[in-house]
PDB file with one MODEL, atoms N, CA, C and O in Angstrom:
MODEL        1
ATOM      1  N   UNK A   1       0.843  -1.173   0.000  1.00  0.00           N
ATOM      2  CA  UNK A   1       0.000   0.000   0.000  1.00  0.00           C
ATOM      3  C   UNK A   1       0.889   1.237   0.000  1.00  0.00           C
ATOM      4  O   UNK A   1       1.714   1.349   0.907  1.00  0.00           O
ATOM      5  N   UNK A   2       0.795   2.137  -0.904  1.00  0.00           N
ATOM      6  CA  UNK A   2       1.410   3.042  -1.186  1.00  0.00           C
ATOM      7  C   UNK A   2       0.144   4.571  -0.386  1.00  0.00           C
ATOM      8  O   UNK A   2      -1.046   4.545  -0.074  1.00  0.00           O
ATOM      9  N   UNK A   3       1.292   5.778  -0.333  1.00  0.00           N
ATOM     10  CA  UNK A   3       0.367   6.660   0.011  1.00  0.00           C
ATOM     11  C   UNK A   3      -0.206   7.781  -1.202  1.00  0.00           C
ATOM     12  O   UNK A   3      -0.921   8.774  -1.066  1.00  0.00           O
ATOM     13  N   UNK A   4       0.371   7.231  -2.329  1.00  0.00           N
ATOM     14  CA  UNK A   4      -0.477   7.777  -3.637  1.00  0.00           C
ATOM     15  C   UNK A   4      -1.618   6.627  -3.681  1.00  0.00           C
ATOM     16  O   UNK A   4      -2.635   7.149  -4.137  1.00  0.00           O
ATOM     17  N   UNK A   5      -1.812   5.413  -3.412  1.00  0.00           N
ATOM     18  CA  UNK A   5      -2.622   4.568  -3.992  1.00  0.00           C
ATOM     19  C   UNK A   5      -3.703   5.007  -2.737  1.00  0.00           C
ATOM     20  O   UNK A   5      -4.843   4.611  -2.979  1.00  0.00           O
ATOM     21  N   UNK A   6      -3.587   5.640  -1.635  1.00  0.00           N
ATOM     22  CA  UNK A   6      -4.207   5.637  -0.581  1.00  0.00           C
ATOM     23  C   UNK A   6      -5.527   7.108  -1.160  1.00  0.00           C
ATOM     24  O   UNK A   6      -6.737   7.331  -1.131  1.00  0.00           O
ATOM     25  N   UNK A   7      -4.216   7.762  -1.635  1.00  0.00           N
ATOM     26  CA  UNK A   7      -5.053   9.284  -2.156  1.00  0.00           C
ATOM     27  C   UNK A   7      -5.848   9.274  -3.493  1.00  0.00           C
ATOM     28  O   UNK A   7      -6.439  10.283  -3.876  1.00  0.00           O
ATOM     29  N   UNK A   8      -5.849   7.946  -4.290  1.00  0.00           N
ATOM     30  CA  UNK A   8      -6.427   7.716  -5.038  1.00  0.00           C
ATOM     31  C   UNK A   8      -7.980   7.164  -4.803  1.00  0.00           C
ATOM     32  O   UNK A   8      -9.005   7.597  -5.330  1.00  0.00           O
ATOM     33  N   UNK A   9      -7.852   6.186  -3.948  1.00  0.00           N
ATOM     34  CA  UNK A   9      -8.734   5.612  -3.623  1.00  0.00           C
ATOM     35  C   UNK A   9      -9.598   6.369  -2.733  1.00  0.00           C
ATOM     36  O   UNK A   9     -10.814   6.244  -2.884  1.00  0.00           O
ATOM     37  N   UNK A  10      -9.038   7.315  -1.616  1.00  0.00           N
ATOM     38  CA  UNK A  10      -9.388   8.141  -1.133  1.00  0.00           C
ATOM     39  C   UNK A  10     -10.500   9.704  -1.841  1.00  0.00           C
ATOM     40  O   UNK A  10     -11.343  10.404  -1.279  1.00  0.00           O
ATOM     41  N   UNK A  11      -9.992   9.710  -3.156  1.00  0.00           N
ATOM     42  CA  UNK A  11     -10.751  10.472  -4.355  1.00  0.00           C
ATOM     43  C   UNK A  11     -11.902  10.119  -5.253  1.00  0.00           C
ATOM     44  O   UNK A  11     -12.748  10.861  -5.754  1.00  0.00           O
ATOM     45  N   UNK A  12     -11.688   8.343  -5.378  1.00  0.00           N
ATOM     46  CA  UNK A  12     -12.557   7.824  -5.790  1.00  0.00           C
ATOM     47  C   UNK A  12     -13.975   7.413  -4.591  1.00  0.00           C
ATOM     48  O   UNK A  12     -15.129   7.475  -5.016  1.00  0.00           O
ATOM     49  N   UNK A  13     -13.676   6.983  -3.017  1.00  0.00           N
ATOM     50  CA  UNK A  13     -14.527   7.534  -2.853  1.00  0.00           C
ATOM     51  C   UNK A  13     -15.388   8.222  -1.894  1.00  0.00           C
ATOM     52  O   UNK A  13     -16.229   8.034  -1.015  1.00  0.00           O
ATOM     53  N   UNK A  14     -14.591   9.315  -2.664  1.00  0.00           N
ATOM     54  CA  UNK A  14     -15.356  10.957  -2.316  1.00  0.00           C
ATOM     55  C   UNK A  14     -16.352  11.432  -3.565  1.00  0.00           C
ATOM     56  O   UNK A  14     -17.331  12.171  -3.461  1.00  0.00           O
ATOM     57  N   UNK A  15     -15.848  10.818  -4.749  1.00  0.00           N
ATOM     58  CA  UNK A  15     -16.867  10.569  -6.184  1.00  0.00           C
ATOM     59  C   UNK A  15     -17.741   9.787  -5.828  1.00  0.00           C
ATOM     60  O   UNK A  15     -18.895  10.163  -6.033  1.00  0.00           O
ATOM     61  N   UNK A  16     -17.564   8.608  -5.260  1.00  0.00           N
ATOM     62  CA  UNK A  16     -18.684   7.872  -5.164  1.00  0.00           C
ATOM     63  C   UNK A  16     -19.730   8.547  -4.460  1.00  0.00           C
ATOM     64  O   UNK A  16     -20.858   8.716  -4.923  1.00  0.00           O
ATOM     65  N   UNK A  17     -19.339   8.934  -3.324  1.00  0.00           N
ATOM     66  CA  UNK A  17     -20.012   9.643  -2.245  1.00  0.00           C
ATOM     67  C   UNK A  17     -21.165  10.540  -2.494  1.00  0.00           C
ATOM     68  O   UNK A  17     -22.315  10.629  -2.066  1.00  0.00           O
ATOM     69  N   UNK A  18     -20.074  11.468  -3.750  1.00  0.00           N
ATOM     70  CA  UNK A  18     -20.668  12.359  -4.123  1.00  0.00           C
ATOM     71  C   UNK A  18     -22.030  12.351  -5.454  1.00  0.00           C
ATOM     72  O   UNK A  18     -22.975  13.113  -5.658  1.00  0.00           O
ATOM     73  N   UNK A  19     -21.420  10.792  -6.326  1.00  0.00           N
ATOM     74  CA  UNK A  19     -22.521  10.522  -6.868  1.00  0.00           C
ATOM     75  C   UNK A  19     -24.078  10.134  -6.520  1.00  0.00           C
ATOM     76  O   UNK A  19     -25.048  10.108  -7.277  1.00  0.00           O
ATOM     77  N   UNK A  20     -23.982   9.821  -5.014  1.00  0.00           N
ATOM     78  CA  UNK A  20     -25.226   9.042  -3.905  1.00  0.00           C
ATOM     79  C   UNK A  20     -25.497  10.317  -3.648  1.00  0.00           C
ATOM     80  O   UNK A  20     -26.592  10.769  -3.982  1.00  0.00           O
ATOM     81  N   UNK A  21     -24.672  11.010  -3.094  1.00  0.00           N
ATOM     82  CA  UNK A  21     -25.406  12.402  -2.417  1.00  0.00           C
ATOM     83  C   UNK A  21     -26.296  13.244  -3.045  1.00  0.00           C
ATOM     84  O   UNK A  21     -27.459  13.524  -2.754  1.00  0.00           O
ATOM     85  N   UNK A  22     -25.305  13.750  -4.304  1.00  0.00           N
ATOM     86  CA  UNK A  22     -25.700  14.614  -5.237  1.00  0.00           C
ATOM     87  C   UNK A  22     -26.051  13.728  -6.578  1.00  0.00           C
ATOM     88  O   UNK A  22     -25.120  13.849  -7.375  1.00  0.00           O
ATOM     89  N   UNK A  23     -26.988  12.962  -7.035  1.00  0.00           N
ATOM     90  CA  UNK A  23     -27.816  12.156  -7.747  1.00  0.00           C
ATOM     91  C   UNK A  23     -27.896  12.985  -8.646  1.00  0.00           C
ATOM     92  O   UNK A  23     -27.167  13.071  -9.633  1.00  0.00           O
ATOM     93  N   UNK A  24     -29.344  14.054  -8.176  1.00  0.00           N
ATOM     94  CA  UNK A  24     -29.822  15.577  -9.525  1.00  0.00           C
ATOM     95  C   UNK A  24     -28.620  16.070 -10.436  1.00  0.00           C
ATOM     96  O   UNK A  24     -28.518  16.083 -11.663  1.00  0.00           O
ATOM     97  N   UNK A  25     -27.892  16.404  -9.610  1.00  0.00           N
ATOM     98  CA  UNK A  25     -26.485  17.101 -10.300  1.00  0.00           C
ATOM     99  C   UNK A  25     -25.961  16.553 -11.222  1.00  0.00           C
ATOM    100  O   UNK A  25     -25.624  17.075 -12.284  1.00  0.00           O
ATOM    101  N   UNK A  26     -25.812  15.115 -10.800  1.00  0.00           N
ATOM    102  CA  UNK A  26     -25.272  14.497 -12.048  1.00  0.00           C
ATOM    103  C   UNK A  26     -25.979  14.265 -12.906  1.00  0.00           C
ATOM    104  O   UNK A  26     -25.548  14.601 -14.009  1.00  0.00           O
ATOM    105  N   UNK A  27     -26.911  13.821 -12.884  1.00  0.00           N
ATOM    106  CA  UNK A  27     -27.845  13.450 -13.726  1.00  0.00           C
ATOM    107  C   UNK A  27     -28.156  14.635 -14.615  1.00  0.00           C
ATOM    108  O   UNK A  27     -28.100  14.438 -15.829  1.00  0.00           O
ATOM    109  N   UNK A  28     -28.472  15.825 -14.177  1.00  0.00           N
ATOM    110  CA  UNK A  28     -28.607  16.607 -15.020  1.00  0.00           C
ATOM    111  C   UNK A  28     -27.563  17.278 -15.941  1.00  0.00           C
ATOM    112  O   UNK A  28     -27.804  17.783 -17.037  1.00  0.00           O
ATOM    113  N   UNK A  29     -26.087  17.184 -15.178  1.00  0.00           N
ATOM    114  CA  UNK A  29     -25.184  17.839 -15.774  1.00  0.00           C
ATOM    115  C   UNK A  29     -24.238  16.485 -16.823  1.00  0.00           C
ATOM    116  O   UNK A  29     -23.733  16.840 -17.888  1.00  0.00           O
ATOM    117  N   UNK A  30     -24.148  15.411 -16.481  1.00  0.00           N
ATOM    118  CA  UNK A  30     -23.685  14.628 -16.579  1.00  0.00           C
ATOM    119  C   UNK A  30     -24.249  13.623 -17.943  1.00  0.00           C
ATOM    120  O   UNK A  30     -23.515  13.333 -18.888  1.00  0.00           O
ATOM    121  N   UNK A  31     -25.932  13.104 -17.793  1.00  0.00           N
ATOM    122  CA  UNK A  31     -26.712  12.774 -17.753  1.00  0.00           C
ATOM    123  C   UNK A  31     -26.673  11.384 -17.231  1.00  0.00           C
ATOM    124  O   UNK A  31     -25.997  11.101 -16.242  1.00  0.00           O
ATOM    125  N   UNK A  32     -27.623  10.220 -18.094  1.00  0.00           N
ATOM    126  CA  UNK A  32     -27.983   9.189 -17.729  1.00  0.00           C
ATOM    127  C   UNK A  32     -26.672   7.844 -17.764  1.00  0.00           C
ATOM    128  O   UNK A  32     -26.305   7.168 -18.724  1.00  0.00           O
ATOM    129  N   UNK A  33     -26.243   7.823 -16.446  1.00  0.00           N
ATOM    130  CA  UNK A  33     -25.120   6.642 -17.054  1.00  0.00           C
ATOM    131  C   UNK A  33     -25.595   4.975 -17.255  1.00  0.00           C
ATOM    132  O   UNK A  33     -25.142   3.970 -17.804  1.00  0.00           O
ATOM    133  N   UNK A  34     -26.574   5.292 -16.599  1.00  0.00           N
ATOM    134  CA  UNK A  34     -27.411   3.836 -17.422  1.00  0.00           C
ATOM    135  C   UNK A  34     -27.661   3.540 -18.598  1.00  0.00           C
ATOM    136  O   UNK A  34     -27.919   2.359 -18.827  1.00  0.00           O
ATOM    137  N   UNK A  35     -27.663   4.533 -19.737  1.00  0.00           N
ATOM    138  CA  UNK A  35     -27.837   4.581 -20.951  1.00  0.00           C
ATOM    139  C   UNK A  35     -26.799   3.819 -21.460  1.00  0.00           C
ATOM    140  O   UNK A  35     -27.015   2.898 -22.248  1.00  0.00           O
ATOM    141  N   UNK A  36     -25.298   4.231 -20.944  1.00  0.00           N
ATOM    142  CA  UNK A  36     -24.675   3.635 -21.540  1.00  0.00           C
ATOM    143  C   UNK A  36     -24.402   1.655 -21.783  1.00  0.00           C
ATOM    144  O   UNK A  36     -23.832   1.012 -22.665  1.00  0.00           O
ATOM    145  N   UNK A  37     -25.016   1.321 -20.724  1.00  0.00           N
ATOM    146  CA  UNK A  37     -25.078   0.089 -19.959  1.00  0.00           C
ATOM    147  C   UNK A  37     -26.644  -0.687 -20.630  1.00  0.00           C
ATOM    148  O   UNK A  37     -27.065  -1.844 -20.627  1.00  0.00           O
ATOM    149  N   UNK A  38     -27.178   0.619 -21.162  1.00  0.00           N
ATOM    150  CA  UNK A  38     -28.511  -0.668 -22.038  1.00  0.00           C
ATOM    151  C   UNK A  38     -30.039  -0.069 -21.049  1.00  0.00           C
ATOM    152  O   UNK A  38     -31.206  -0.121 -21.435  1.00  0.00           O
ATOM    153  N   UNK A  39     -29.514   0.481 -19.696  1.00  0.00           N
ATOM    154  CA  UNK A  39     -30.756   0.198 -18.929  1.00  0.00           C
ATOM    155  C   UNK A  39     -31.190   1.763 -18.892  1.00  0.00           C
ATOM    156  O   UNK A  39     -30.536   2.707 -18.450  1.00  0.00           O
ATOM    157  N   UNK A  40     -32.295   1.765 -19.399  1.00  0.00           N
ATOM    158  CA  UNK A  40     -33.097   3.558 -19.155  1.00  0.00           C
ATOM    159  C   UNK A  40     -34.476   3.770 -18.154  1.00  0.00           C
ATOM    160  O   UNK A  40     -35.217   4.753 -18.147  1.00  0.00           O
ATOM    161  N   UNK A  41     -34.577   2.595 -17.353  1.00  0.00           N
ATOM    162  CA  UNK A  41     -35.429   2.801 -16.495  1.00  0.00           C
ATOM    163  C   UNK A  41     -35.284   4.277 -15.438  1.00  0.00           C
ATOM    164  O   UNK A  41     -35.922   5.303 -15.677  1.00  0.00           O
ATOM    165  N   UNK A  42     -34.516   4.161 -14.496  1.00  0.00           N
ATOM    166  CA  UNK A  42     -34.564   4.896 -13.328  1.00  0.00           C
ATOM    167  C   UNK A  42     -33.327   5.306 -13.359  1.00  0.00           C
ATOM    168  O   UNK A  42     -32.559   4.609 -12.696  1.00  0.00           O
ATOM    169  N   UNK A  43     -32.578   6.769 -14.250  1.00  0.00           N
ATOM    170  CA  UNK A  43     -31.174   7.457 -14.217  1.00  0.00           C
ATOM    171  C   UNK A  43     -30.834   7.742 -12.854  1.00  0.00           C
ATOM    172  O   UNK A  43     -29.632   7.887 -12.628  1.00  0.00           O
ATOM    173  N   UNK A  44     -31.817   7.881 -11.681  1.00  0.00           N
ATOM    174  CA  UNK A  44     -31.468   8.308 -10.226  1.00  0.00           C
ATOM    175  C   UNK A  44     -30.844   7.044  -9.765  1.00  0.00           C
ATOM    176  O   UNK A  44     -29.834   7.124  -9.066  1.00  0.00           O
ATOM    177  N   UNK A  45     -31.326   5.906 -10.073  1.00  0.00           N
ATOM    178  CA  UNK A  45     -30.883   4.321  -9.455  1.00  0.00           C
ATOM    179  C   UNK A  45     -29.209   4.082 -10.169  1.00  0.00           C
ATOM    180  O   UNK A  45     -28.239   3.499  -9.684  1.00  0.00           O
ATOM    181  N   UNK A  46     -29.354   4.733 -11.379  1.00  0.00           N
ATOM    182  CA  UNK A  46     -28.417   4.164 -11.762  1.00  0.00           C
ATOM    183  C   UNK A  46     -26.916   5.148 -11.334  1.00  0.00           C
ATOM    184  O   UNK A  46     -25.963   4.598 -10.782  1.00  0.00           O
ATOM    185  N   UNK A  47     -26.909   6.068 -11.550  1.00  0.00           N
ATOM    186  CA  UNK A  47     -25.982   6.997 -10.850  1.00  0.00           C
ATOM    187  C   UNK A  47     -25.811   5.945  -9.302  1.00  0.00           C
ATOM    188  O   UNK A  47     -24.795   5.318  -9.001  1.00  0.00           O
ATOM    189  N   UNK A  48     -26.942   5.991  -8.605  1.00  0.00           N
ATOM    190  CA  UNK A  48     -26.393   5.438  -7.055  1.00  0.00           C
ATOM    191  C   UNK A  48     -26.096   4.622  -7.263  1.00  0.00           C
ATOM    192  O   UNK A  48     -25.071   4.700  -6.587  1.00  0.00           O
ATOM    193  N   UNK A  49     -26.015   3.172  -7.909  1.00  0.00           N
ATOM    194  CA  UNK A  49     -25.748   2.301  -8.065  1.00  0.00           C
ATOM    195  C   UNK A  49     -23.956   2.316  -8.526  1.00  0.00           C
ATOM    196  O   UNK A  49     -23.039   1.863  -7.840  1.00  0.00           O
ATOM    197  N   UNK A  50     -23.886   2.744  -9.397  1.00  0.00           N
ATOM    198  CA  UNK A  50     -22.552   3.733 -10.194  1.00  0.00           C
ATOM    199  C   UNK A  50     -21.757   4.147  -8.646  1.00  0.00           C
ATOM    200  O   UNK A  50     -20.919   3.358  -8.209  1.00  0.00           O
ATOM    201  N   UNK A  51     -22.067   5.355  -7.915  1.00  0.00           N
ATOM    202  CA  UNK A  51     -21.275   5.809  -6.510  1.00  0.00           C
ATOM    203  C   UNK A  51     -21.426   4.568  -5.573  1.00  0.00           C
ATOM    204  O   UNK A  51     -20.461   4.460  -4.818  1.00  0.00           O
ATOM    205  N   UNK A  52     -22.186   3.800  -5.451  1.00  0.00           N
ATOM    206  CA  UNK A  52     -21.900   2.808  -4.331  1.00  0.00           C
ATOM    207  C   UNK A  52     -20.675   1.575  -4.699  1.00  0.00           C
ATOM    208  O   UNK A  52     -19.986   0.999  -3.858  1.00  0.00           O
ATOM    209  N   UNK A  53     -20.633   1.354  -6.290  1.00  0.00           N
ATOM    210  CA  UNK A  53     -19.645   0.591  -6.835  1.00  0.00           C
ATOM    211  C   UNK A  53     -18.629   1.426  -6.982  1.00  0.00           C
ATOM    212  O   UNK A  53     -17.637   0.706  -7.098  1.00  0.00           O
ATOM    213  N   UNK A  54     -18.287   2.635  -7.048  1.00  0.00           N
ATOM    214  CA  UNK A  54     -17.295   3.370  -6.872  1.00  0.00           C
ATOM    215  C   UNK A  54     -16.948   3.226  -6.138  1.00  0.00           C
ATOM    216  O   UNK A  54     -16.058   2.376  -6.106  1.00  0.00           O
ATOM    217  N   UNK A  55     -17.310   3.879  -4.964  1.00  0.00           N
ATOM    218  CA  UNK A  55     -16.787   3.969  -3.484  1.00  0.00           C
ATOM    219  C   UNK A  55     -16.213   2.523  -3.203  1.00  0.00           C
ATOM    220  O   UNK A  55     -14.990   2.602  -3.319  1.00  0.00           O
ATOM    221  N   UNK A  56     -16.566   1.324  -2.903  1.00  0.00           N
ATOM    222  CA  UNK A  56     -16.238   0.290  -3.075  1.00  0.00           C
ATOM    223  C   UNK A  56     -14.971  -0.029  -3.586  1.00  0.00           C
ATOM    224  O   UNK A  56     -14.228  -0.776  -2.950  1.00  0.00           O
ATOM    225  N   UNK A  57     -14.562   0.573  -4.930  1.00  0.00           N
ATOM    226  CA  UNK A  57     -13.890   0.766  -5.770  1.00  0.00           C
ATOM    227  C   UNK A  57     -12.677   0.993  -4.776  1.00  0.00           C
ATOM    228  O   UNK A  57     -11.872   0.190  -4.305  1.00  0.00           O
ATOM    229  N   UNK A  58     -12.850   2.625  -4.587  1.00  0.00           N
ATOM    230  CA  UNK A  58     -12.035   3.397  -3.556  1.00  0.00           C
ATOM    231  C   UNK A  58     -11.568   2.716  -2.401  1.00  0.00           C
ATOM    232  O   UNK A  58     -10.406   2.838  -2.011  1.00  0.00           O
ATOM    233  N   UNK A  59     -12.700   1.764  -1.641  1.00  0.00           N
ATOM    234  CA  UNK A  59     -12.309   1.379  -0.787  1.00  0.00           C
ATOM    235  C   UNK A  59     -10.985   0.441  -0.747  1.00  0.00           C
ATOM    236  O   UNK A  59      -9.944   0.515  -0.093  1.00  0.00           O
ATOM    237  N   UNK A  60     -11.410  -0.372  -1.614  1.00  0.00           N
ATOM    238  CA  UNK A  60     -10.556  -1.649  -2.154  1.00  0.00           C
ATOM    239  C   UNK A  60      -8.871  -0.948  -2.512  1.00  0.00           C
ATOM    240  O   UNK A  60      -7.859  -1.512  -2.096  1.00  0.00           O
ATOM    241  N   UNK A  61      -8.834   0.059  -3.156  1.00  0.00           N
ATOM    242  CA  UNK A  61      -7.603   0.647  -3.528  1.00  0.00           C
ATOM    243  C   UNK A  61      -7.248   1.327  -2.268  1.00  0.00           C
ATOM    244  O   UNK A  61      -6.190   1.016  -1.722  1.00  0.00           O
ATOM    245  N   UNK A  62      -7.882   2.065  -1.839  1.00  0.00           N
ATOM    246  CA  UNK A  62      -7.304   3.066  -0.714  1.00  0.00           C
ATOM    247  C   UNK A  62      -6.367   2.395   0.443  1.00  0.00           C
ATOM    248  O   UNK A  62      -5.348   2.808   0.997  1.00  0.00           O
ATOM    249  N   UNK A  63      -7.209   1.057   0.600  1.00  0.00           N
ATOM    250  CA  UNK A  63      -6.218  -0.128   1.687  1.00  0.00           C
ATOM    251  C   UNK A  63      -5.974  -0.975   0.551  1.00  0.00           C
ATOM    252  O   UNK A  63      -7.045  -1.205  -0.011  1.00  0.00           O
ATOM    253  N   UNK A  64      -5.288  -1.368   0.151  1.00  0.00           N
ATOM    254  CA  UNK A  64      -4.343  -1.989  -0.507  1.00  0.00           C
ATOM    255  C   UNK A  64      -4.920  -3.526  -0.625  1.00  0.00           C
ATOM    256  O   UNK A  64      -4.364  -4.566  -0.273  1.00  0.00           O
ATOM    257  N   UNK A  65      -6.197  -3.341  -1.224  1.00  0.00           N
ATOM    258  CA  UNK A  65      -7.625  -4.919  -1.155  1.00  0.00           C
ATOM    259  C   UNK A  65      -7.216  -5.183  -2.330  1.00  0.00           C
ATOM    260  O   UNK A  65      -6.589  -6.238  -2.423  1.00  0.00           O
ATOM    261  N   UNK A  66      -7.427  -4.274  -3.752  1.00  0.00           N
ATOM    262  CA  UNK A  66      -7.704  -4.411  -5.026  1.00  0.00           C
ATOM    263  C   UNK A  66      -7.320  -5.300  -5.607  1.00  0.00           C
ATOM    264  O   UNK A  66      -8.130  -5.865  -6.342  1.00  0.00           O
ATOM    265  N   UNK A  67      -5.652  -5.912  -5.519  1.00  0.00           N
ATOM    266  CA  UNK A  67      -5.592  -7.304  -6.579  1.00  0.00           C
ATOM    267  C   UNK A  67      -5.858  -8.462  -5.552  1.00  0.00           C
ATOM    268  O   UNK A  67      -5.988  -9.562  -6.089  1.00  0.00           O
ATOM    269  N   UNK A  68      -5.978  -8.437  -4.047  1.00  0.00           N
ATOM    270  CA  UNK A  68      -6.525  -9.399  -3.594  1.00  0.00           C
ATOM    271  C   UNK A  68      -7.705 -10.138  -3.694  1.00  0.00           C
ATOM    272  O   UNK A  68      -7.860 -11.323  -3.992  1.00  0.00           O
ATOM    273  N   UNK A  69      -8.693  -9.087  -3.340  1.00  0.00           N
ATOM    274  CA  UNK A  69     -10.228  -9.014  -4.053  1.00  0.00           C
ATOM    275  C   UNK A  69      -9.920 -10.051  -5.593  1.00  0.00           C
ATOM    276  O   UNK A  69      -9.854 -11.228  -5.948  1.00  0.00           O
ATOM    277  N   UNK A  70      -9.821  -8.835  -6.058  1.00  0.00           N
ATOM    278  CA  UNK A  70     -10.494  -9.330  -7.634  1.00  0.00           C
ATOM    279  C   UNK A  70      -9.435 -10.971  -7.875  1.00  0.00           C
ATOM    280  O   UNK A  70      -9.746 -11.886  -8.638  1.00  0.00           O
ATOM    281  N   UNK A  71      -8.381 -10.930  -7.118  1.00  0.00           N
ATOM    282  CA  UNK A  71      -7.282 -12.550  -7.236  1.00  0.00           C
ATOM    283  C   UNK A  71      -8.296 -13.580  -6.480  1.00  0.00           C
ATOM    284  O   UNK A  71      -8.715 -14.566  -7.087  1.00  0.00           O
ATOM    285  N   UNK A  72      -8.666 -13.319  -5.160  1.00  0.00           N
ATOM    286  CA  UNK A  72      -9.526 -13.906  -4.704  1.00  0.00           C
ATOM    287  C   UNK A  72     -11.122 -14.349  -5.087  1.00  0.00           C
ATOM    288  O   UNK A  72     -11.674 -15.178  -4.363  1.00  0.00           O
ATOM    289  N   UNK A  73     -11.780 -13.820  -6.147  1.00  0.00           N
ATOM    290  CA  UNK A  73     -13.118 -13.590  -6.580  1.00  0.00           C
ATOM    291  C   UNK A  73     -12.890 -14.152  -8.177  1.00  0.00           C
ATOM    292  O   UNK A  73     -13.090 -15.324  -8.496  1.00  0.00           O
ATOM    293  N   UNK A  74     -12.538 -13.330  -8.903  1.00  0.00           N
ATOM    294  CA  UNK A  74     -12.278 -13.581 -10.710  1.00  0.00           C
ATOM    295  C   UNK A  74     -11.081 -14.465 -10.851  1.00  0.00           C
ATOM    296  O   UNK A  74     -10.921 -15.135 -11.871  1.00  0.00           O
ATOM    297  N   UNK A  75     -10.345 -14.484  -9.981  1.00  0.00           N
ATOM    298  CA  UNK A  75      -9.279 -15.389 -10.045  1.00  0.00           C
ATOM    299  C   UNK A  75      -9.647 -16.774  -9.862  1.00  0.00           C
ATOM    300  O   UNK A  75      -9.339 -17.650 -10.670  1.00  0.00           O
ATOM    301  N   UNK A  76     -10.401 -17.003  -8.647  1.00  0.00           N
ATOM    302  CA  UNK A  76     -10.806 -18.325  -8.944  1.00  0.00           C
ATOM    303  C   UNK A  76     -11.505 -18.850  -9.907  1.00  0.00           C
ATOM    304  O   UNK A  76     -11.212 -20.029 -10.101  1.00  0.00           O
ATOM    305  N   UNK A  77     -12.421 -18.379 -10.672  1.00  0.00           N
ATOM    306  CA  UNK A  77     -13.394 -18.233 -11.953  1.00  0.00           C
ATOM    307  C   UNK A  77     -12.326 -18.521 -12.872  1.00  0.00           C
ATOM    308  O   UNK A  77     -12.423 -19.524 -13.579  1.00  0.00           O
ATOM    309  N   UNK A  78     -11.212 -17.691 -12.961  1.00  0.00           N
ATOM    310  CA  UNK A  78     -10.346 -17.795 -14.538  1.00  0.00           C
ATOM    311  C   UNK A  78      -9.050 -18.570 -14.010  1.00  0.00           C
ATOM    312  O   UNK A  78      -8.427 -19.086 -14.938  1.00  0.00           O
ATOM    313  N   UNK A  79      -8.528 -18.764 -12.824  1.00  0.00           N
ATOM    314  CA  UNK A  79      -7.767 -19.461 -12.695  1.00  0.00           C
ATOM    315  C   UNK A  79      -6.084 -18.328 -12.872  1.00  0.00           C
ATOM    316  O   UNK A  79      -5.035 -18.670 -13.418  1.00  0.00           O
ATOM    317  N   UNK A  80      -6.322 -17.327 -12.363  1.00  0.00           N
ATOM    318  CA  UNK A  80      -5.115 -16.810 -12.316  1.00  0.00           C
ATOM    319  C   UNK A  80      -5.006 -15.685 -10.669  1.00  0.00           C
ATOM    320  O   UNK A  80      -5.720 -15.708  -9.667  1.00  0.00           O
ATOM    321  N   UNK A  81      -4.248 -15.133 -10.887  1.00  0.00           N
ATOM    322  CA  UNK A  81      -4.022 -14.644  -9.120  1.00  0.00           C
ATOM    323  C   UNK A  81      -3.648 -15.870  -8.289  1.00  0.00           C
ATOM    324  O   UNK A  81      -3.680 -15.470  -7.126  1.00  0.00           O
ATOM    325  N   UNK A  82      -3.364 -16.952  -8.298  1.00  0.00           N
ATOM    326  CA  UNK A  82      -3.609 -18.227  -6.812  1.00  0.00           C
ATOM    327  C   UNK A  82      -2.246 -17.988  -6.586  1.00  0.00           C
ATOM    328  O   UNK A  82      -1.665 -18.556  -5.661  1.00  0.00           O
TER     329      UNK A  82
ENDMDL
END
């Protein structure tokens, strides 16, 4: 764990954060990021959905989780990380 990887993750999530908090904002300034993904039901769900997998994101990097996680999870699936 590095203390750039800490301030990264630490940025990502404060984005996330900020995508849950401030939903309208993005959505309006930003627009629909569900669109891109196929789904146009509910742009408010999908933004939060978007900041809660961010943050997550952040979390995982900020403490030094990220290739454990995904070695531990997709790794067993594809057979690499062990």
């Amino acid at each position: 764990m590095s203390f750039g990887g800490f301030i990264a993750g630490m940025i990502l999530m404060g984005l996330g954060f900020l995508a849950v908090y401030r939903t309208d904002w993005f959505e309006s300034n930003l627009g629909d990021v569900g669109a891109v993904f196929g789904v146009n039901d509910k742009p408010w769900a999908s933004w939060k959905l978007f900041g809660i997998a961010l943050m997550f994101l952040g979390f995982l990097v900020a403490f030094g989780l990220f290739s454990l996680f995904f070695g531990l999870t997709l790794g067993r699936i594809f057979n690499f990380g062990q």
